[in-house]
BAKE-337415 format. One record per residue (C-alpha): residue number from 1; x, y, z. Coordinates in nm, 4 decimals. Each point is the difference from the previous one (the first is absolute). Example, Ala and Ser with C-alpha at 12.3 -4.5 7.8 and 13.67 -1.06 7.14 Angstrom:
residues 2
    nr         xx         yy         zz
     1     1.2300    -0.4500     0.7800
     2     0.1370     0.3440    -0.0660
//
This chain:
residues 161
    nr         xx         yy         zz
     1    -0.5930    -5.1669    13.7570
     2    -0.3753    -0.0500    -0.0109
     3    -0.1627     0.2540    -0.2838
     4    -0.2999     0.2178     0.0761
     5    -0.3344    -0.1189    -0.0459
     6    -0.1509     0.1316    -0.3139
     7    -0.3460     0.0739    -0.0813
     8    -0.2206    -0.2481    -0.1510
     9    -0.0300     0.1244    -0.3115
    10     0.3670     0.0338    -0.0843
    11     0.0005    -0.3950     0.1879
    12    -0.2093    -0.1229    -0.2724
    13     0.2121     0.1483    -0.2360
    14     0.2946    -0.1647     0.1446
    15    -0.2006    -0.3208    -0.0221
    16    -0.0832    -0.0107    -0.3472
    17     0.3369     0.1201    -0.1254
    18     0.1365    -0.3030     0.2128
    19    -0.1828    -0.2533    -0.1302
    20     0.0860     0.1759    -0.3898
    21     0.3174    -0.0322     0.0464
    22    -0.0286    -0.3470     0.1948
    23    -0.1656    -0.1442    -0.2811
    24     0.2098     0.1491    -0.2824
    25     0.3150    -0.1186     0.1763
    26    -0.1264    -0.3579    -0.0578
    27     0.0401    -0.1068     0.3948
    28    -0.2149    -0.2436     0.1352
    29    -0.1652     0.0939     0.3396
    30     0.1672    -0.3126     0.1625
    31     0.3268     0.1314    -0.0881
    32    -0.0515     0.3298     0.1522
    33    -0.0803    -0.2030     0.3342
    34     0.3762    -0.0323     0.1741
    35     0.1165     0.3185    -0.0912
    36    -0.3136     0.2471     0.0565
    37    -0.0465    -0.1255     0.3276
    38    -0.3681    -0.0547    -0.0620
    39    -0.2177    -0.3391    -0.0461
    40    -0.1460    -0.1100    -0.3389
    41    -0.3329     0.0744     0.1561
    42     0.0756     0.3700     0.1128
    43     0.1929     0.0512    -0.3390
    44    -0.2825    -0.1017    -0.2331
    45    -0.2764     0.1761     0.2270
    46     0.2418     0.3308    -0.0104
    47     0.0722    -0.0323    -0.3510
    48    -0.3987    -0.0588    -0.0433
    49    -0.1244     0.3067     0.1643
    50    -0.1889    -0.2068     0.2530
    51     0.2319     0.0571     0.2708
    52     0.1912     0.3506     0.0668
    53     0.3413     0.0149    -0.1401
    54     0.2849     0.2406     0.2412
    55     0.2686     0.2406    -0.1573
    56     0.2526    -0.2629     0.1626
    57    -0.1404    -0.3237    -0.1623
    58    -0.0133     0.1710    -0.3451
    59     0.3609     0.0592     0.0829
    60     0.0850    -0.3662     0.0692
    61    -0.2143    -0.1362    -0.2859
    62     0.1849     0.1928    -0.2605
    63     0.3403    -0.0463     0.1541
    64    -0.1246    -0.3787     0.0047
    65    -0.0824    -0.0227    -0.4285
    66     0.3697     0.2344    -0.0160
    67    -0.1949     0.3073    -0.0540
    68     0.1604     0.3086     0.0720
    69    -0.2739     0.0379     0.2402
    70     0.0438     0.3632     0.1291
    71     0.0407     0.1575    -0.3427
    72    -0.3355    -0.1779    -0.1662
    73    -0.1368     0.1269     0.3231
    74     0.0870     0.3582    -0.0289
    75    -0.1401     0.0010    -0.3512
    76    -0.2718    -0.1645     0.1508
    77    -0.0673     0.2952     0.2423
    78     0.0735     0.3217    -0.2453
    79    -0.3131    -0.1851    -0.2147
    80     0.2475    -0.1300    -0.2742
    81    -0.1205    -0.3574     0.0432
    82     0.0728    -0.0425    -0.3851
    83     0.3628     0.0815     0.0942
    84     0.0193    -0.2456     0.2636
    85    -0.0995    -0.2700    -0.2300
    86     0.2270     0.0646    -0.2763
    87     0.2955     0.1797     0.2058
    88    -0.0130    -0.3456     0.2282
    89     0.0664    -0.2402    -0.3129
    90     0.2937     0.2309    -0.1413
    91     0.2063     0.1156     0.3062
    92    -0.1110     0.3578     0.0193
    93    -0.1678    -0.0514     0.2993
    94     0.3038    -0.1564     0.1467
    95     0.2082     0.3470    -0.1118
    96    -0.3177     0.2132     0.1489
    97     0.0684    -0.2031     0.3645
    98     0.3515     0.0160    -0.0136
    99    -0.0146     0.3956    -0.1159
   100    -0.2619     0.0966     0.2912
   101     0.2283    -0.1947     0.2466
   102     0.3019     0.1758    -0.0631
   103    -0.1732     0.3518    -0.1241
   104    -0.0417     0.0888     0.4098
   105     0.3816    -0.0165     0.1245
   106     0.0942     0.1592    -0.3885
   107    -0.2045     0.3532     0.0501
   108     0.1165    -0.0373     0.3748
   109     0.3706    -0.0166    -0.1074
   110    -0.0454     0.2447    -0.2846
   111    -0.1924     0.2757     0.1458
   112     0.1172    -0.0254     0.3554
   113    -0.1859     0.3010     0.1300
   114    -0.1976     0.1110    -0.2664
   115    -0.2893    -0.2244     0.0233
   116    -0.2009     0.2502     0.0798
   117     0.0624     0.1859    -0.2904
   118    -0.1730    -0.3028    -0.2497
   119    -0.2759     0.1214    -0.1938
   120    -0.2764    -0.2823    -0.0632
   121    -0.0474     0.1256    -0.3390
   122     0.3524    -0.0884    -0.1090
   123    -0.1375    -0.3727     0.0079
   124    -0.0615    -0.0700    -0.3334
   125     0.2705     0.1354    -0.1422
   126     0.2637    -0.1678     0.1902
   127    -0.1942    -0.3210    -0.0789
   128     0.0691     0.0708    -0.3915
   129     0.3266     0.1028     0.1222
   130     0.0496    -0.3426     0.1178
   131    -0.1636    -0.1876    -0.2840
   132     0.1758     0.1982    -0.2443
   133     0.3571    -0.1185     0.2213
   134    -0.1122    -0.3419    -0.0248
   135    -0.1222    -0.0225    -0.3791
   136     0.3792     0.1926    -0.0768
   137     0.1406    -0.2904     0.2123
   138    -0.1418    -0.2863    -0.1880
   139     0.0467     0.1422    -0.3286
   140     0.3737     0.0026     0.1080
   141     0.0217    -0.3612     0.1048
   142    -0.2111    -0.1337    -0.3115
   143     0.2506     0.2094    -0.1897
   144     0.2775    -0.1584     0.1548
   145    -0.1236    -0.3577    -0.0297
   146    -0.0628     0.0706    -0.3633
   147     0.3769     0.0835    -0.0200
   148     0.1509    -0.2414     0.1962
   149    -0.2217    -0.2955    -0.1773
   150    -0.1615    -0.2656     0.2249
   151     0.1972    -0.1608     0.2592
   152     0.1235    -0.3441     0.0217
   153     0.1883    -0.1676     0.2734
   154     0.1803    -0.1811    -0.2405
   155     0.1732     0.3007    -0.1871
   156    -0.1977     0.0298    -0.3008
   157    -0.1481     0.3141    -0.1423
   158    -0.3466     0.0225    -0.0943
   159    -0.0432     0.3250    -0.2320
   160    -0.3844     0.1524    -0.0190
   161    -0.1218     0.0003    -0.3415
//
């Protein structure tokens, strides 16, 4: 499904957060080539500034370094292009795609006919609601690991000092 045009300012953003996060990831434009669909030529223009760059091919140029392409983008389009760099490199953008994908059917299921009943301002505490879920969660399994001791396929026990 094609996405919306966006305006040209939030574009630009899109561009250089792109080309960030193209650069950090250490890709080389040529490798981009098969998988985004796009030529060398309208890669390095797009990546340059010198040529326009869509929503779409932003898409397929992250997808095409393994960036989790529509999470760095969101960041990218709430102004939190500090976020998209770092949360890009350490899988939190990954999370943030996966989360917004599934959030949709999750309030659907859970509210059924309510919907109408969300207030707006309840927004930023359910976000700490989550975060605080998620920071719980890993603080469980690094707890756990720390117990159990390091796993190895061949039976030994490695103990944390």
């Amino acid at each position: 499904m094609p996405l919306n045009p966006l305006p040209d300012h939030d574009l630009d953003t899109l561009r250089q957060v792109v080309t960030m996060l193209i650069t950090r990831s250490g890709k080389r434009q040529r490798d981009l080539v098969p998988r985004a669909g796009l030529s060398k030529d309208q890669i390095s223009r797009a990546l340059r500034g010198s040529r326009g760059m869509t929503s779409s091919e932003a898409l397929a140029l992250l997808d095409a370094a393994g960036l989790p392409a529509r999470g760095a983008l969101t960041l990218a389009l709430y102004g939190r292009q500090d976020l998209a760099s770092e949360w890009a490199l350490s899988g939190l953008a990954a999370f943030l795609e996966t989360f917004v994908n599934a959030l949709p059917d999750a309030l659907d299921q859970a509210l059924g006919g309510n919907s109408d009943r969300i207030d707006p301002r309840w927004g930023p505490q359910a976000a700490r609601f989550v975060a605080q879920r998620v920071a719980h969660h890993i603080t469980d399994l690094i707890e756990r690991e720390e117990k159990l001791g390091d796993f190895d396929p061949t039976g030994r026990r490695h103990e944390h000092a």
